[in-house]
N, C-alpha and C positions, 0 to 999 in steps of 0.2 A: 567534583565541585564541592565547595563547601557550603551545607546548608545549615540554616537553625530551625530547628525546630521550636512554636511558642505553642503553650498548650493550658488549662486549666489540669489540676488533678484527677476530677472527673472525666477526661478523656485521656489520663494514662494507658490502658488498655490500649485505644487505637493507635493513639504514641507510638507505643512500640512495636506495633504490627508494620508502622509507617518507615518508624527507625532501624526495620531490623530489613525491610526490604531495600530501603533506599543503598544501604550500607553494602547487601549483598551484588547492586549492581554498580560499586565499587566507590561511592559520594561519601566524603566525611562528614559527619551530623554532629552538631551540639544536640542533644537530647536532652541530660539530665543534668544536675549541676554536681552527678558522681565526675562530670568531664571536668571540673573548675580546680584549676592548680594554687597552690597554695600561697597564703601571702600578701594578695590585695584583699580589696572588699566585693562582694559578693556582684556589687553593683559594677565596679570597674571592669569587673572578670565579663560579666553580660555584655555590657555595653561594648567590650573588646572585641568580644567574640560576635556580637550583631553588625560592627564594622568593616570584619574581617569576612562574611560567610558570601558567599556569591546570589543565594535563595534564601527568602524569609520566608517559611511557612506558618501559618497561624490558621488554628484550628480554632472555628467560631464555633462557641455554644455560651451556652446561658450563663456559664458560671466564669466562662474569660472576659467576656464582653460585660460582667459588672463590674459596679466600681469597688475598686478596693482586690480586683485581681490581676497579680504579678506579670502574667500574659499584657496586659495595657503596660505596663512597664516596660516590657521589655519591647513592643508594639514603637511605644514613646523615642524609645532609643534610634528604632530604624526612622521614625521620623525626620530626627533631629541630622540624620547625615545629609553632606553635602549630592547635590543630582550626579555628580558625577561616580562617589561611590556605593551610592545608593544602590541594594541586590535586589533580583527581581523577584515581588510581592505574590505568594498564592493565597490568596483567603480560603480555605475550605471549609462548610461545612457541614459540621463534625455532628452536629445535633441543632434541632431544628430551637429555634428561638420568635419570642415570641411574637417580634416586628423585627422589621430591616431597619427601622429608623435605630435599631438599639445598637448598631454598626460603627464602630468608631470613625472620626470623620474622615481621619487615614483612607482607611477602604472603601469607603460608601463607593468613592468613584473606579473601583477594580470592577472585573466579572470576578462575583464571587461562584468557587467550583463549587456545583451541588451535583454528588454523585450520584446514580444511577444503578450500579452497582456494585462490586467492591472497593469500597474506597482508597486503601493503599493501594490497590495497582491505579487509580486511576489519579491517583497523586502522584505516585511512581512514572506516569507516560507525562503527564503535564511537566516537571521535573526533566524527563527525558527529551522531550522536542525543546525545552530550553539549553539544555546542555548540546542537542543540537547547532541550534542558531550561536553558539559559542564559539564551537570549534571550527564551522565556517568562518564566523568574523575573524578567529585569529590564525585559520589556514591562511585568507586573503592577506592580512598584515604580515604575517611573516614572509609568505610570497615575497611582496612587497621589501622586505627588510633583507631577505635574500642577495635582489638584485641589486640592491644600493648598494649591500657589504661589498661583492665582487666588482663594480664600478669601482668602487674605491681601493680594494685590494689592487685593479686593473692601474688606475690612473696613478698611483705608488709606483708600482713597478715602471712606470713609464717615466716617471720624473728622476730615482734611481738610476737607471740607465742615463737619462739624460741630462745630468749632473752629476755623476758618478766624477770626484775628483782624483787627477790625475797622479797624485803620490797620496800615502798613507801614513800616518805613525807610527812609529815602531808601536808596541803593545806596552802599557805603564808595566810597573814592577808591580805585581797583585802584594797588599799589604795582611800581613794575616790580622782576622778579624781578631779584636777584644775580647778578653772572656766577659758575659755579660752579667753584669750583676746581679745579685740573689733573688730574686721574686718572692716577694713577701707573700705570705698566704693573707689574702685580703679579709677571708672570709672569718679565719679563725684571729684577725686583729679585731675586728668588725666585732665577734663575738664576746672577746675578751673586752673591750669597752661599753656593752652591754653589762647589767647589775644583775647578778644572781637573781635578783628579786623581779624584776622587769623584764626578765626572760620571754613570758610567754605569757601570752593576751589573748582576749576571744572578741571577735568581732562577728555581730548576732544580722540576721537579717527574717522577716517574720516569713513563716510560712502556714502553711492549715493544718498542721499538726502542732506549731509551737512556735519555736524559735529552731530553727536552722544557726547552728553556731560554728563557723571557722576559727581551728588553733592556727595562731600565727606565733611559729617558735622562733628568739633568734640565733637557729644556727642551721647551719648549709644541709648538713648530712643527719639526719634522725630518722631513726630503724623503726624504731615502732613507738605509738603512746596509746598510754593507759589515763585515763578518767573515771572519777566517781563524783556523783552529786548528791549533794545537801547533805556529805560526813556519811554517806555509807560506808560498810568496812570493808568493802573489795572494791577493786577497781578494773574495768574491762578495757580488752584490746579496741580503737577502733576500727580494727582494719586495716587490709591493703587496698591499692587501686591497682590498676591490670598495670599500669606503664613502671617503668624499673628507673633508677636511680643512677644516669651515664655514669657517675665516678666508682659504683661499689657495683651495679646490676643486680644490687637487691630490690626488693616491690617497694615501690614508695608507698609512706605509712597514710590510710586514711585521715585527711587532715578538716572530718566536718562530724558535728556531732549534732543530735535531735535532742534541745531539751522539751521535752513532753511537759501541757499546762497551759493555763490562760496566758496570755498576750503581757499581764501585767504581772506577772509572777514572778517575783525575783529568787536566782538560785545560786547556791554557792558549786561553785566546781573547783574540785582537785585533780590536776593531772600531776603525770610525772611523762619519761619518755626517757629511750635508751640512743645512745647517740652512736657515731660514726665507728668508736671503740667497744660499743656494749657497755659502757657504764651508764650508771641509772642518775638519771636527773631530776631532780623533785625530789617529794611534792611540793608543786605550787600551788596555793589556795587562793581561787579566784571569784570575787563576787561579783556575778552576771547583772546589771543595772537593766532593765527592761528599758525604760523611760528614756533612760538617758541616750539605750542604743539605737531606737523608736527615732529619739530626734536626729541621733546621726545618719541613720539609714535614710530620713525621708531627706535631709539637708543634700545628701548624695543624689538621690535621684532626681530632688527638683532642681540642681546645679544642668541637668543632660534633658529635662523635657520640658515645653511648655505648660503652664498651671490652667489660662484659659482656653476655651473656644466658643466660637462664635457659628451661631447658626439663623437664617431667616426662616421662621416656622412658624407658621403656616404665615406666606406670603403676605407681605406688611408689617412683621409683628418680627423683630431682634432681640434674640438671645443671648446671653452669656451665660454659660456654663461652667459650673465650678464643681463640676463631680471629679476632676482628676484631684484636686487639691484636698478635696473628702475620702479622697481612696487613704489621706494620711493624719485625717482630721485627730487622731490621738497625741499628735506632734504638738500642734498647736492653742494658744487662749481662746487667740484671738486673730481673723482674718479680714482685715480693712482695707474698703475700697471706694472708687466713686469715679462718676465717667465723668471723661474731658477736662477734670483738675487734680489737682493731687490735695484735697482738702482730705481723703480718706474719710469721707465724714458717713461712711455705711460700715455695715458688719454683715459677714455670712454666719447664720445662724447654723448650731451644728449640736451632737449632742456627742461626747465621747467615751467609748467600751472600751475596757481593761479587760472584759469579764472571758469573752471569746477565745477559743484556738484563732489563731489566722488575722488577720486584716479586721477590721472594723468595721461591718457593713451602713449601710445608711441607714437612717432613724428617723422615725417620724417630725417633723419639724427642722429634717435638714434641708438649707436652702443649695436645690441643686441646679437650678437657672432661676433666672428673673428677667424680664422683660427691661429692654432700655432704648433711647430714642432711636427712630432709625435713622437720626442724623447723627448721632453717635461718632466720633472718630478714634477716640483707645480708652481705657481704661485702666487705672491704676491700680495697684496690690502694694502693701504688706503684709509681711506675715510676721505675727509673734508668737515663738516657741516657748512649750511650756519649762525651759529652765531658763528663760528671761530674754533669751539672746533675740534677737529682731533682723528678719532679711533687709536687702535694699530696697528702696522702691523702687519697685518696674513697672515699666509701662504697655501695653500693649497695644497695639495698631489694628485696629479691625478691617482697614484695606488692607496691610500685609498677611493677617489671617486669612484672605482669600474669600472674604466676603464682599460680593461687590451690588450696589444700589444703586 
């Protein structure tokens, strides 16, 4: 089966105790985003790959379950699918936190797995009795698919026979095929209407060491690339990845680099890279925009998840919660709202850090719920990005949230 694995940093260790057994009793695992092929965005690559996996597993601890960690991101993604492709959900966890209420509202209604003792095997058996009940469901179906196919194979052969008509045509004269014409190499036209200069871009996505940055070069076949940052005077490999390259079966060139530094740091990088032939391309000098890439990363994610939720806590008393939209509060001025009109005539109060590795945690004076009537029926959002640009306004429905009074 295909799983993913959602994790904080801080339970890497168990990650890969998790990922390395899953894998030996023969499951394919997103793990790391060393699995992420080259070419979209960081966010699409995710989002692909959470729609695709059969088991979401998501290791709860303290530092996934806040805001502002990637884990809820990618959490947000399995949400947003439809019940039908929806994978099945394990919560584990991983390290003890400090309430259940801190649960994202996803989960709250799973059993969450609290182990007992080893934790990957007992991830590993939960995982196992699922793939169980799999291959049951689709023994039965195919069963099933079996006997129609031979029904139908039967009741052919029966109609055949009986309308089999009584003379034939002679056999046409076979006409020899066309030679067919040249196939363009798509890739290498592709590449040639590409601009020396425009060749090769970096698309950053934040992580807790920096910026996690994808090259996206454009040409098909590239051997290896080399990068230096802020004008050093060498330049390093970054690697291969294990999978090989179908047209040449050389390693395909690691295509993600770590710029190390505050979240608002901007950095110059130079690469170059050898192509299909071994000739050297670059260097290209590229200035990394933090801010700029801040607002694209979060425009991507809040495109695939919802920005509210709604909770009644403690009994009588409704909520709206704006910590997912705080997980990206760097993006934005300004976040305007107001229940049952679109007068937008409120603000969520926020305060925002450059200063950090990682994400931007919350600050004293961020408004992360606030109380609103409990006659309440949706609430309005916009949002303005700090280079001017402005979302739509949406609306949200607190009975389709799944809160019911």
């Amino acid at each position: 089966m295909r799983i993913f694995l959602s994790y904080a940093s801080a339970q890497r260790p168990l990650a890969e105790r998790i990922n390395q057994l899953l894998q030996s009793e023969g499951h394919s695992v997103f793990f790391d985003r060393d699995d992420l092929p080259a070419g979209e965005t960081y966010g699409d690559r995710i989002r692909v790959a959470v729609a695709r996996c059969h088991v979401f597993i998501f290791l709860v601890a303290p530092d996934s379950v806040s805001a502002g960690s990637y884990a809820l991101t990618e959490l947000a993604f399995a949400e947003q699918l439809p019940r039908r492709q929806a994978p099945a959900m394990i919560p584990v966890l991983a390290a003890p936190i400090a309430s259940m209420d801190m649960l994202p509202p996803f989960l709250a209604p799973l059993t969450l797995l609290e182990p007992r003792g080893d934790v990957a095997a007992e991830v590993a058996a939960k995982v196992a009795g699922i793939a169980a009940r799999r291959r049951r469901r689709h023994g039965l179906l195919g069963a099933g698919a079996l006997a129609a196919a031979i029904m139908l194979v039967a009741g052919a052969l029966l109609l055949r026979d009986e309308f089999r008509p009584e003379t034939t045509r002679p056999p046409a004269m076979e006409t020899p095929p066309a030679t067919p014409p040249p196939v363009a190499d798509v890739a290498a036209e592709k590449k040639s209407r590409v601009a020396e200069a425009d060749r090769a871009r970096l698309i950053g996505m934040p992580s807790s060491g920096g910026w996690m940055v994808s090259v996206d070069i454009a040409d098909r076949q590239v051997r290896e690339i080399f990068y230096a940052l802020d004008d050093a005077p060498t330049f390093t490999s970054t690697g291969f990845q294990s999978s090989r390259q179908p047209e040449t079966g050389l390693p395909l060139p690691q295509m993600q680099i770590l710029l190390p530094g505050a979240l608002g740091q901007e950095r110059n990088v130079s690469l170059k890279y050898t192509d299909s032939e071994g000739r050297e391309r670059g260097p290209y000098r590229l200035t990394f925009d933090p801010k700029a890439e801040y607002v694209r990363f979060t425009k991507s994610v809040l495109n695939m998840t919802s920005w509210l939720t709604f909770r009644e806590y403690p009994r009588g008393k409704l909520l709206v919660y704006f910590s997912h939209l705080l997980s990206y509060k760097n993006a934005f001025s300004e976040i305007r709202y107001s229940v049952d009109d679109d007068t937008l005539s409120r603000r969520v109060t926020f305060t925002p850090d450059w200063s950090k590795r990682g994400p931007p945690g919350l600050a004293d004076g961020d408004l992360v719920y606030t109380e609103i009537p409990m006659t309440a029926k949706s609430v309005s959002v916009k949002l303005v990005f700090i280079d001017g640009t402005e979302s739509a306004l949406k609306h949200f429905s607190i009975l389709e949230a799944g809160v019911s009074r």
